[in-house]
Structures are given as structure tokens and as C-alpha cells.
C-alpha positions as CSV (number, residue, x, y, z in Angstrom):
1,X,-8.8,-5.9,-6.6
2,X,-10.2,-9.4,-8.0
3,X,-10.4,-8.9,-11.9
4,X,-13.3,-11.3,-12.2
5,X,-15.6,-9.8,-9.2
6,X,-14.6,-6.0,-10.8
7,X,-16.0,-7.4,-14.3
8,X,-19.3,-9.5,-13.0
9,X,-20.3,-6.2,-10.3
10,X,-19.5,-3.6,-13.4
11,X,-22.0,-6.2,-15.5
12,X,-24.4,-6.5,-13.3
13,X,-24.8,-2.7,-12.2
14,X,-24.6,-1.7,-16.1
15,X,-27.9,-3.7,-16.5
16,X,-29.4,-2.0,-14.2
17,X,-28.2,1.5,-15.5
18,X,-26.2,2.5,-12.5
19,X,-22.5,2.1,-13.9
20,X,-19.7,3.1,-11.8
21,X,-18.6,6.6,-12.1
22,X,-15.1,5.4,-11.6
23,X,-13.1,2.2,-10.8
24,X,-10.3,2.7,-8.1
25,X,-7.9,0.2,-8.5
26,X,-5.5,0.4,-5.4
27,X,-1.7,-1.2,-5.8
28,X,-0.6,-2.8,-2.2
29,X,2.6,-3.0,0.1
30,X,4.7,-2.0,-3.0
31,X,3.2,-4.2,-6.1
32,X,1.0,-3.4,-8.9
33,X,-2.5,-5.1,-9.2
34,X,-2.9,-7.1,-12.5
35,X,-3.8,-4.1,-14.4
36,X,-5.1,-5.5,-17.9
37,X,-8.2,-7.3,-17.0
38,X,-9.5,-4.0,-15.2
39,X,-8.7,-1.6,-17.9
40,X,-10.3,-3.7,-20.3
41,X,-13.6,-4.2,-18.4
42,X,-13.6,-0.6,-17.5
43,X,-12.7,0.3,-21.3
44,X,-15.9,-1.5,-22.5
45,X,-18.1,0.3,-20.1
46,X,-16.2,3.9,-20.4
47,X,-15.4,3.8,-16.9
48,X,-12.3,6.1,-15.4
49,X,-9.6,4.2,-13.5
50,X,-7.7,6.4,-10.9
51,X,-4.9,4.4,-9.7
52,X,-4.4,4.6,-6.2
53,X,-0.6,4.3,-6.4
54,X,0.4,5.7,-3.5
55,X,2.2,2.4,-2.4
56,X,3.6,1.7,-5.5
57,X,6.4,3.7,-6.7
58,X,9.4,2.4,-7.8
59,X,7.0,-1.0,-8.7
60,X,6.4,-1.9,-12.6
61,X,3.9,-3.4,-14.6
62,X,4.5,-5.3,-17.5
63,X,7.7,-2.6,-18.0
64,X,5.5,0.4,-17.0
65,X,5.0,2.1,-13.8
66,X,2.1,1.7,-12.0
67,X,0.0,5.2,-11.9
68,X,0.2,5.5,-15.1
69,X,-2.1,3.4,-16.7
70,X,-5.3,4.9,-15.4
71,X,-7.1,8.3,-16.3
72,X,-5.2,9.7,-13.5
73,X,-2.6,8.4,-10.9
74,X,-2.2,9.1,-7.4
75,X,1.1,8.4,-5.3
76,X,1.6,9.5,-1.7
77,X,4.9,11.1,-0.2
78,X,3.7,10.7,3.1
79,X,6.7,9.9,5.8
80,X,6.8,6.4,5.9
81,X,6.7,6.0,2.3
82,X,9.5,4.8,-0.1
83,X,10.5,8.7,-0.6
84,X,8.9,11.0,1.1
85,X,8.3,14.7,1.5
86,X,6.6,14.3,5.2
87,X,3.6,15.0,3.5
88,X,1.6,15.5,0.5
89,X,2.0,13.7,-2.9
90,X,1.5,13.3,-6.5
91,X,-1.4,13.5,-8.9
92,X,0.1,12.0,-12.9
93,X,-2.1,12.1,-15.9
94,X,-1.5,12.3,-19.9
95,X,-5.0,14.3,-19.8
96,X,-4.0,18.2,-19.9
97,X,-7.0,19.6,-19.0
98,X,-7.8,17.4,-16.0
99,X,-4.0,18.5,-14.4
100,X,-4.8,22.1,-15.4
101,X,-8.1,21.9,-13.3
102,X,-6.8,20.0,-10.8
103,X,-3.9,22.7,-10.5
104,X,-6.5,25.3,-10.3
105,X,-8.7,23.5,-7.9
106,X,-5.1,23.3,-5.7
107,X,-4.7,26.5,-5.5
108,X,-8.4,28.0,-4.2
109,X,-9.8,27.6,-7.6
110,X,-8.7,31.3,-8.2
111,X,-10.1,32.6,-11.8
112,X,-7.9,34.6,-13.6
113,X,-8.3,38.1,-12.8
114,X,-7.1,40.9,-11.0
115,X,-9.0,40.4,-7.5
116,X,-9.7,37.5,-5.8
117,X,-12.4,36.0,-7.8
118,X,-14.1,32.0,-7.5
119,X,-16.1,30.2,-10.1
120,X,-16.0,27.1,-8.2
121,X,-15.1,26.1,-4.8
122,X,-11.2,25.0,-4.0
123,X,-8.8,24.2,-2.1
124,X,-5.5,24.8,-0.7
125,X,-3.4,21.7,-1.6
126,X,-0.5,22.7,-3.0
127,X,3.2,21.5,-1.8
128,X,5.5,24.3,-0.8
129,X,8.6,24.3,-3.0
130,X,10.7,23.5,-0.3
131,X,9.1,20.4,0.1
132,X,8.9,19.3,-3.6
133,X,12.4,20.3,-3.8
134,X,13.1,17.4,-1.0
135,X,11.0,15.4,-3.1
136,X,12.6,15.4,-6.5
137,X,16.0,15.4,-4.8
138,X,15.0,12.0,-3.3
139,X,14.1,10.4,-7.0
140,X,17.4,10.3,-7.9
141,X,18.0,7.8,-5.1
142,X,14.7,5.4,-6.0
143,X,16.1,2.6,-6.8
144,X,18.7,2.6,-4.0
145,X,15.7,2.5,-1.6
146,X,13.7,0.0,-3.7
147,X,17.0,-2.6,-4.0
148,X,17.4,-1.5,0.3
149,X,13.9,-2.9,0.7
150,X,14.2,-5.9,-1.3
151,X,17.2,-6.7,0.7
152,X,15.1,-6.3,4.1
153,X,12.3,-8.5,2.5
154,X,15.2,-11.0,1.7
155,X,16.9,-11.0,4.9
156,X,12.9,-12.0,6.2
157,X,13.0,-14.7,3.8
158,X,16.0,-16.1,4.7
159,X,16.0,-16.1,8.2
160,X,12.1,-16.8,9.0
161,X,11.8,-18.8,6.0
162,X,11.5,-21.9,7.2
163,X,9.3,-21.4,10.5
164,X,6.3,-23.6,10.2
165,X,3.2,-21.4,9.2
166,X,4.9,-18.0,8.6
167,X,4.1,-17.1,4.5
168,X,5.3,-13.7,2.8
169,X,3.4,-12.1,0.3
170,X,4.5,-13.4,-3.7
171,X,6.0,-11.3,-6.2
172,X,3.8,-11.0,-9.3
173,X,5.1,-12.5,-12.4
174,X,3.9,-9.6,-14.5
175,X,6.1,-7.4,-12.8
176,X,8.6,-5.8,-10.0
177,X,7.7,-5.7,-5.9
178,X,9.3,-3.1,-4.6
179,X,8.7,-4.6,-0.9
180,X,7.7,-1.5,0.5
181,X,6.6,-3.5,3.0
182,X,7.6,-6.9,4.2
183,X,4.4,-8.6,5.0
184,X,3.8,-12.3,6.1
185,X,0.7,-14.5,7.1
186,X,0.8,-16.3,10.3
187,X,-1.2,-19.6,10.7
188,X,-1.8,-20.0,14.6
189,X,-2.2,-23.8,14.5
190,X,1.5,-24.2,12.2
191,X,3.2,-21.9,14.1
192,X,2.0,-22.3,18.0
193,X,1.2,-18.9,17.7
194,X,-0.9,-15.9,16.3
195,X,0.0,-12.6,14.4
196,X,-1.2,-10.7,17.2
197,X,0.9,-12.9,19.5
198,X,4.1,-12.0,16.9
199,X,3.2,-8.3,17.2
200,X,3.0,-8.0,21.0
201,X,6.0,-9.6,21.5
202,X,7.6,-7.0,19.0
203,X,5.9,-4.3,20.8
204,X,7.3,-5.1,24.1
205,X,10.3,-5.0,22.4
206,X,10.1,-1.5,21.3
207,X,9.5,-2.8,17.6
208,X,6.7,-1.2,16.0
209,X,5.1,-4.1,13.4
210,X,1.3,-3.2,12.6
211,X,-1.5,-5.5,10.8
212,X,-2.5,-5.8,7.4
213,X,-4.8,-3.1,6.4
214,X,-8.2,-3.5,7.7
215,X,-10.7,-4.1,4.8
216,X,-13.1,-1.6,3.9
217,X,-16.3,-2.9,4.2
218,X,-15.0,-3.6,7.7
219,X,-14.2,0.2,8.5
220,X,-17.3,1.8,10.7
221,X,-17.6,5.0,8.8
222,X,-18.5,2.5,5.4
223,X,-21.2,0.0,7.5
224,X,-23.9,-0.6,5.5
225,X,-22.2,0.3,2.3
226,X,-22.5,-2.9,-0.5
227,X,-19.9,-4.7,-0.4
228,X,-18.7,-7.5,-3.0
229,X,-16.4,-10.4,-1.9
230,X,-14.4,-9.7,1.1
231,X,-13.5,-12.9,2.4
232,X,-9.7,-13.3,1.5
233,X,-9.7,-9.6,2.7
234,X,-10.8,-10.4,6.3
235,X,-8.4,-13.6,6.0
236,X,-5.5,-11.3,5.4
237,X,-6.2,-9.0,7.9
238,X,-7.0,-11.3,10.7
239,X,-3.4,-13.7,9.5
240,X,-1.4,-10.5,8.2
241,X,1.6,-8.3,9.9
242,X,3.7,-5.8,8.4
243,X,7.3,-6.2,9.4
244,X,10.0,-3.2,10.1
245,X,10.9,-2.2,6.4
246,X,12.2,0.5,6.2
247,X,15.0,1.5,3.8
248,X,17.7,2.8,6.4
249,X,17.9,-1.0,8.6
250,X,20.7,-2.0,9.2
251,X,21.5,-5.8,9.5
252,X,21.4,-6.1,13.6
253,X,18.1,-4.3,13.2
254,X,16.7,-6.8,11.2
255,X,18.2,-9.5,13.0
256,X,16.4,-8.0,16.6
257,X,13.1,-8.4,14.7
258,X,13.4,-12.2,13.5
259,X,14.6,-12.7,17.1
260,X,11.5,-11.9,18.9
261,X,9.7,-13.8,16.3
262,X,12.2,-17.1,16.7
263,X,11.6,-17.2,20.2
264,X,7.8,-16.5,19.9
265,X,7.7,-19.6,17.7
266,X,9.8,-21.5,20.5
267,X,7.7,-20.1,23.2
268,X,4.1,-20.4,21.9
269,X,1.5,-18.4,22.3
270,X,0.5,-16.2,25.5
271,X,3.7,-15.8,27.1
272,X,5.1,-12.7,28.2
273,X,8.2,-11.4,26.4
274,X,10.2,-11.7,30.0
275,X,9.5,-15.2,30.1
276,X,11.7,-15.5,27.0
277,X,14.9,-14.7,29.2
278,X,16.5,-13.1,26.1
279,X,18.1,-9.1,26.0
280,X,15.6,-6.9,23.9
């Protein structure tokens, strides 16, 4: 999220007495957004943030984690996440009535009486303790999976470093990247080939690399929504690829990726992966 757009779109719909009823900050790929500028602006206005920090944990902030900032955090343990619980995840908040409702609205929204009895409409969203048990079990090992996906992230570095056109994503100076995911840009004309070329080649390979999140205000079901900026968005998305990251790779696994992508490089753009003449 782009501090300066948040601040001049929160001005401009203030004037005109529509404020936003909340500002959802969303921390990518494993680092924090640059959380000061928004909380201040949002601050001034008495706007909520809920940080989306579903990406995030194990990442800091100025010394502080990332989902805690906010009115409320949200973190996911969905399977391909840092730790996970195959599903589900976390809501955090130092506001004790908003986790007390939220509890209740997790559990059918069930007033406290005798019978089955509803006041409000809810849901069932609750984790089974089985599950949560998994969950907490896997905390104690955080940080081994953070440092096992900053060594992926450096292995990347290392290896595809100095390939003409290929740039990873920066770590923030006000804080810690986990490198939940290794992503880079590709620029087609520097490197003789595009992302999309990259992540076919992979594919044939039997290596699952995906793009960069598609934006937004590019996603059908929001057409015709307003939309501010979006630009560097569609650049990323269009340039981007997410690399194999996850925390169990071993070093010949990582080497198989950077492979494909050497030989792609070598290759240029179009080919089929047999017309490489290397073992996959």
C-alpha cells in the first residue's frame, strides 16, 4: 500500500464526507508494509486498520511484529504458509471486546442461555483443537522456518544473481523479510526471455512457480470498483514469478529450479524445454 496515495484518497473522500470505514493494509510475500505513515493518516481521520498479515509472520517492523499494530490482525495458517495448520488462522487484537465478539460470532453467535438461542447471525469458524494444537506446536520452530527460507532466497541470489534482467524483491530497511516467498522480476528484453517463458519451462519440469498476485482492481468480481493507482501493481504482476520456497528444500532442489532458469536464459524465449537437451 503506497503511504502517499492512502493519505491523498482518505483526504479527498473525507471532504466529501464518505471516509473509509476501515483501511486494510495487506503485508506481502513475507515483509511488513511501511506501517507509520498509514497509522498516522488513519489516526487523524479515526479510521480502523486491520492488518492483513496473513503473509507475514515471523516478519518485524521496527522491532514489532506485523499484525499487531492495527485494531485487529489477521494471519493465515493455510498449507503453504510459513506454519501451517492446513487451514484456518488467526485473528490478534489488544481490544477485548472486539475478540470476545469475534469468539462469539465463531461459534454461531450462541447467547448465553440454556437452549439454543441467537441475537445475531454467526458462524461456524472455529479451529478444532487438534488443529490448533498442530499450530502452536509448530511456533516453537518459527524461526527455524524463517532462517530455512532466507537461505532459499539466498541460494536464488547467489546463483541467478547475476543473469541479465532477473531482480528479487528488496528487504525493507525498517525491518526483517522473512522470504516467504522468493519472488523476482523478469525484464524480457535483458534477459531474452519472459516470466511466463521462466514459468513454463519450470512447469514442464514438474516445478510448480506461479505469478505475482494479480492486482485487485484487475480481478473480475471488483470491475467497476474505483480504483487508485495501480500501475506498479500491473507491472509487477505482468514482470513477477514466485519461486519454489518452501522451508523443507533441500539444496539439489533448489539447484533443479535455477537450472531450468539458466538454460532458459541460454535458450531464449519460445523454445520447448526438450530443445534444452538437459535431464529434468
Amino acid at each position: 500500500m503506497d503511504p502517499l496515495l492512502l493519505a491523498e484518497t482518505v483526504e479527498r473522500k473525507a471532504r466529501q464526507g464518505k471516509p473509509p470505514k476501515a483501511v486494510v493494509p495487506v503485508h506481502l510475500y513475507g515483509q511488513s508494509v511501511d506501517l507509520d505513515p498509514i497509522l498516522t493518516i488513519c489516526k487523524h481521520y479515526d479510521i480502523p486498520v486491520i492488518e492483513d498479515a496473513a503473509e507475514a509472520l515471523g516478519a518485524s517492523y521496527k522491532g514489532r511484529a506485523p499484525g499487531t499494530f492495527g485494531k485487529a490482525g489477521v494471519f493465515s495458517f493455510n498449507g503453504n504458509k510459513i506454519i501451517t495448520t492446513s487451514g484456518g488462522g488467526m485473528l490478534v487484537s489488544d481490544d477485548g471486546e472486539l475478540i470476545a465478539h469475534a469468539r462469539k460470532l465463531a461459534t454461531q453467535a450462541r447467547d448465553p442461555a440454556p437452549h439454543y438461542q441467537h441475537s445475531e447471525i454467526g458462524y461456524n469458524y472455529r479451529m478444532s483443537n487438534v488443529l490448533a494444537g498442530i499450530g502452536r506446536g509448530q511456533l516453537q520452530v518459527l524461526e527455524e522456518r524463517v532462517q530455512a527460507r532466507r537461505r532459499n532466497f539466498d541460494f536464488y541470489v547467489e546463483t541467478l544473481g547475476e543473469l541479465p534482467g532477473i531482480n528479487f524483491m528488496p528487504e525493507s530497511t525498517w525491518g526483517r523479510h522473512t522470504r516467504w516467498l522468493s519472488c523476482i522480476t523478469v525484464n524480457e528484453e535483458a534477459f531474452g526471455a519472459s516470466r511466463e517463458d521462466i514459468r513454463l519451462a519450470l512447469e514442464a519440469a514438474n516445478i510448480e512457480a506461479r505469478p505475482l498476485w494479480k492486482p485487485m482492481h484487475l480481478q473480475p468480481v471488483f470491475a467497476g470498483c474505483e480504483c487508485v493507482g495501480g500501475r506498479l501493481a500491473e507491472q509487477l504482476f505482468a514482470q513477477g514469478l514466485c519461486l519454489p520456497s518452501g522451508s523443507n528444500l533441500a539444496e539439489d532442489d533448489l539447484a533443479r529450479v535455477v537450472h531450468v532458469i539458466q538454460c532458459v536464459h541460454r535458450i531464449g524465449a519460445g523454445k520447448p524445454l526438450a530443445a534444452m537437451r538437459v535431464p529434468f
